[in-house]
C-alpha positions, 0 to 999 in steps of 0.5 A: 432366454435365461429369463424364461428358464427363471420363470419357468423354475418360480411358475412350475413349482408355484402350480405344482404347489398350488394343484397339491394344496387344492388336492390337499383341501379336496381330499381332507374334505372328502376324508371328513365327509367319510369320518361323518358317514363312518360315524354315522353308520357306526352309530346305526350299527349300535342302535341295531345292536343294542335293539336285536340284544333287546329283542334276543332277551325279550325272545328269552323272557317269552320263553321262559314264561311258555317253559314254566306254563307248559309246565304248570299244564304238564302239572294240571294235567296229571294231576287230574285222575281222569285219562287225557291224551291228545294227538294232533291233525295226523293222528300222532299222540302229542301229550297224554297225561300219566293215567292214560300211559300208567292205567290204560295204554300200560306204557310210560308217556314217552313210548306214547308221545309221537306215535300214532294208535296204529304203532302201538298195535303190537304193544296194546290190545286191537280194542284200545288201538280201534277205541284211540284211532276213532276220528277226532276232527270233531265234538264226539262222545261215545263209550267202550268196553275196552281192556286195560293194562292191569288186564281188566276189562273196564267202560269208558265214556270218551269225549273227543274234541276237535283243537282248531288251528289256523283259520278252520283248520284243525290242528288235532282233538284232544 
């Protein structure tokens, strides 16, 4: 009987040894197959990176090109002398250049930008308030006798054109 004891204290030990050396083996498989996709979806995650820093400077460079082109048409348009406004598919004035606020409406631009005709009635004679809220959804012309701010009476000869938008839809007049 003390044989078998002999053999169980070799055999025990030799399994026990064994079963943690294949553990082993499987585990340090397993951990390199987690180091190689870790890798992997860490270098993913830098391509990504560097792609959305890619995108947010190209986002920046197309907005710096718009800033200064609506700058340049902010420029264009109060530099012609001729009265502009234009207002967009609900009627609210989205831009007007300075002869129009300064020489007709009689108001600074910024009083003007984001109002419609009919909120300006109480600023600005019923005449101009009826001349600016006559519908722009199409190429028009028409002339009015219409007072301005310097209290003068003077004819003026609008043209009005649709701004198309998406599609047929019409995005304002100008």
């Amino acid at each position: 009987m003390d044989i078998w004891i002999v053999v169980l204290l070799i055999l025990l030990p030799t399994a026990a040894a064994c079963w943690l050396a294949r553990e082993t083996s499987r585990l340090r498989e397993r951990l390199k197959r987690l180091s190689r996709t870790a890798q992997s979806k860490h270098k993913y995650y830098q391509d990504l990176e560097s792609h959305h820093e890619g995108e947010a400077d190209l986002k920046e460079r197309t907005a710096e090109k718009l800033r200064s082109y609506l700058q340049l048409m902010d420029t264009l348009i109060n530099t012609i002398p001729n009265p502009i406004f234009f207002k967009d598919a609900d009627a609210v004035f989205r831009g007007c250049n300075q002869a129009f606020a300064r020489d007709i409406v009689g108001l600074t631009r910024d009083r003007i930008i984001g109002c419609t005709a009919e909120e300006l009635s109480g600023q600005v004679p019923n005449e101009l308030v009826a001349c600016l809220q006559r519908n722009g959804t199409r190429n028009a012309a028409f002339e009015a006798e219409i007072p301005c701010a310097d209290g003068r009476r003077r004819d003026f000869l609008f043209n009005t054109a649709r701004v198309s938008g998406e599609g047929l839809e019409t995005a304002g007049s100008v």
